[in-house]
Structures are given as structure tokens and as C-alpha cells.
N, C-alpha and C positions, 0 to 999 in steps of 0.2 A: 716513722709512720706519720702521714699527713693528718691534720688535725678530720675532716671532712671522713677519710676512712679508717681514722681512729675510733669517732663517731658510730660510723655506722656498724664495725664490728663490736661496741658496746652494745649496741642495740641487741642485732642478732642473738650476742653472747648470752644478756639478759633472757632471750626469748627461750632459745634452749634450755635456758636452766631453770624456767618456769616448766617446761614443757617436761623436764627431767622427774622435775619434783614431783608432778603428777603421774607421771606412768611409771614412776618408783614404787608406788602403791604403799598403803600402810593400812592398820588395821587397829581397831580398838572398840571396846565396850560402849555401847551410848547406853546399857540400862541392864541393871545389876537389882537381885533381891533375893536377901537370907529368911528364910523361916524363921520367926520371931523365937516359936517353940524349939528351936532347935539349943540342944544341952552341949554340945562340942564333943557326942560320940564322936570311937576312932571305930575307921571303918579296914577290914581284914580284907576280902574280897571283891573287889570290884570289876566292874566288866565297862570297856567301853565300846559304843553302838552308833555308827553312824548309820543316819538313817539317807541311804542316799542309794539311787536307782544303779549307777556303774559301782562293779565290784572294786573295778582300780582305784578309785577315789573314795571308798568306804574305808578299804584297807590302808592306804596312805592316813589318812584324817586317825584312823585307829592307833597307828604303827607311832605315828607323832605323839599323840595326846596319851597314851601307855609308856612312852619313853620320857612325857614330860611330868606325869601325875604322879610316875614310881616312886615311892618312900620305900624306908627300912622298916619291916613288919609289916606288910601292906601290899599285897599281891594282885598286880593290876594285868586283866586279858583281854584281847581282842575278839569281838564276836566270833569275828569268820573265823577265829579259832576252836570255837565251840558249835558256831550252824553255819556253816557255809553254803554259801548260796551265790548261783551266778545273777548277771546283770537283771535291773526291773523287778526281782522276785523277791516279797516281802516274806517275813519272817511269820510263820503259823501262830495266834495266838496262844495256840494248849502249848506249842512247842519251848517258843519262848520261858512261859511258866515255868514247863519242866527244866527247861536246862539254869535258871536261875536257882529254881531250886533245887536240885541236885548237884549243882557243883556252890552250893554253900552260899551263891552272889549277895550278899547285904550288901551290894551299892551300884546305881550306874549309873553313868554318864551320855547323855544319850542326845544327839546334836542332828538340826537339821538344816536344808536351804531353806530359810524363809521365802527371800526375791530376789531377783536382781533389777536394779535401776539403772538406766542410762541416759546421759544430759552432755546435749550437745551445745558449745558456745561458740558463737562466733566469734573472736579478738579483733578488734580491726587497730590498723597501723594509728596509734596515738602520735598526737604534734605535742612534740617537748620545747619549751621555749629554749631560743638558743642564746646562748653566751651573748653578753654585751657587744665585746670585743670582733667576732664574729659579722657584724655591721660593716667592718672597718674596711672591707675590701669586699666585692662584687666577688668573687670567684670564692675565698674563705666564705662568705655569705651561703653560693651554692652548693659548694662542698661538704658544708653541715648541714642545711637544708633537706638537699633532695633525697639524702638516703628515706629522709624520716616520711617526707610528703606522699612519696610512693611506695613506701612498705605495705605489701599484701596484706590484705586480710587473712585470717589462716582457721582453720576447725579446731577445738579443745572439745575430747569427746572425755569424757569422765565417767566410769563403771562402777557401782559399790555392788557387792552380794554382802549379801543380810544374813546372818547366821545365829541361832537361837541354842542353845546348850544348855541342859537341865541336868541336875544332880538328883537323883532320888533313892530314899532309902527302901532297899527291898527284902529289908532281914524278917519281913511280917506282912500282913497285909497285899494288900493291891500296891502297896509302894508309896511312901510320902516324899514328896518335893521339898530337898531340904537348899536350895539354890538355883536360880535361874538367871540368864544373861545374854543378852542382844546386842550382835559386836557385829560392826561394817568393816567392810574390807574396799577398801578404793582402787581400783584398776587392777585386780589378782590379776597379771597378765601372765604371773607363773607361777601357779598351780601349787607347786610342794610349797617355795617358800610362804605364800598365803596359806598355809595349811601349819607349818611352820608356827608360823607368824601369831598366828590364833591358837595353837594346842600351848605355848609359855607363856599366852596371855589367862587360857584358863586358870593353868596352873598354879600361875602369879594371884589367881580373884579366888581360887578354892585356899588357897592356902592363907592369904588374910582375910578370911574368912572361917581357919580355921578348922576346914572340912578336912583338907590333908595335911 
């Protein structure tokens, strides 16, 4: 391969695999806080609740984070397995009450969309200085030159959805907040594994933390 279109498929190569990295998406906590008052109760019944308007992505987020929170001694449900309800339709508050309390719940988990943000950047084609040697002949010169001078400028559009997930204890009371957690998710461009991706991270932050 000719040095000039050696060049220029390094460039390309580079670009893609910026461009890879971001619509690879990833995800993780930017802010994390344990109840100072909390004693490292173990908790027996838990329920978890997404709070989110489509039934399909309530049940996916639940389905994940009950497969990822499951201990031995420690019985974790999914809402819609105890109130089911189709798309947009929020949960009654007497109803809720009663099925927490009647099926025993000391604990849930209970997770929303905070936002989503979108940030658009323009890259434009960077001049990289070229090789000394490169000088040495008029044609080597343009050959490593021009891939760079005329490379397009191109869009990098970057998506986070913002997601909030609370622990609270509900063996008493109106329920005490014994954990809470704010994790970005960068370019979820598919769906399960962002959902994935965030139900092993709870699991990962409840559990050094003690809570499971």
C-alpha cells in the first residue's frame, strides 16, 4: 500500500473508531447516596417498579433488575406481576398501598426517566503535520497531503438518558429512602442492553452498599 493511501485509510480507520466508541453507548452512576441511619437490615421481599409510561419497557427494566438484584433468602417481584396495567396508566395510590401491604413488600426499588439530552458536534477534518521525509518528492508530498486537506467535515450526535433509581424501605411507614442513584446512559441506541447495562450496575451499588 502506497504511503499517501496508507495515510489516508489511517485516518478514516481512526474516525470510525471514534465514531464506534460513541454509539457503543455505556452507562454509569454520576451520583450515588446511602442513608447515614441505615443499620445493614436484610431485606425478604422486595418489589421492583418502573415508573415509566410503555408497558414493554417497564416490564423489560423490571424483568432485568429482579434477575439482577435476586439473592438466596430474598424474593424479588415485578410490579406488573402484582398490578398490572397497560400503557400511560399510573398506579392508584390506595392500590399500591394495599398490594405492598398485603403481599408483605419491606422493600422497592423504584426507578425513573429523569431527561434525555442531546449534543450535536461538528468534527471537522484536522491537518496533521506530515512526516519530514514526505517533502522529498512532489507527488509523496500530495499523496499524504490531500487525503487530510479535504476530509469532510462530519456530525457526532451524542444522546444520554438520565435515570434516577431509589431503594426504599416499606416494612413501616410511608417508606424510608435507604439509597438513591443517578446514572447516564450515552447513546442507549438499543434498548434491552441499556437496560442491561443499568439493572448489574444497580446491583453492583446495592450490594456495596450492603443493601443486598
Amino acid at each position: 500500500m502506497k504511503r499517501g493511501a496508507f495515510l489516508s485509510f489511517a485516518v478514516l480507520a481512526a474516525v470510525l473508531a471514534a465514531m464506534t466508541s460513541v454509539s457503543g453507548g455505556s452507562t454509569k452512576f454520576v451520583f450515588t447516596w446511602l442513608n447515614p441511619d441505615y443499620n445493614g437490615q436484610h431485606f425478604k421481599n422486595v418489589m421492583v417498579l418502573g415508573i415509566n409510561g410503555q408497558a414493554a419497557n417497564r416490564a423489560e427494566f423490571e424483568d432485568q433488575v429482579t434477575a439482577a438484584i435476586s439473592r438466596p433468602g430474598m424474593q424479588v417481584i415485578q410490579s406488573y406481576a402484582l398490578i398490572p396495567r397497560p400503557n400511560a396508566t399510573p398506579i392508584d395510590m390506595a392500590q399500591l398501598k394495599n398490594v405492598i401491604q398485603g403481599q408483605n413488600i419491606d422493600a422497592v426499588v423504584a426507578a425513573r426517566l429523569v431527561k434525555v439530552n442531546q449534543k450535536t458536534t461538528v468534527i471537522s477534518g484536522q491537518p496533521i503535520a506530515p512526516f519530514p521525509n514526505y517533502y522529498n518528492t512532489f507527488y509523496g508530498y500530495y499523496g499524504a497531503i490531500y487525503p487530510i486537506v479535504y476530509a469532510p467535515d462530519y456530525l457526532q450526535v451524542e444522546k444520554t438518558a438520565q435515570i434516577e433509581t431509589n431503594f426504599y424501605s416499606t416494612g413501616t411507614g410511608e417508606g424510608v429512602l435507604i439509597w438513591t442513584g443517578t446514572s447516564d446512559s450515552v447513546n442507549p441506541k438499543n434498548p434491552t442492553k441499556a437496560i442491561d447495562a443499568l439493572a448489574k450496575l444497580i446491583a453492583l451499588k446495592l450490594q456495596q452498599a450492603n443493601i443486598i
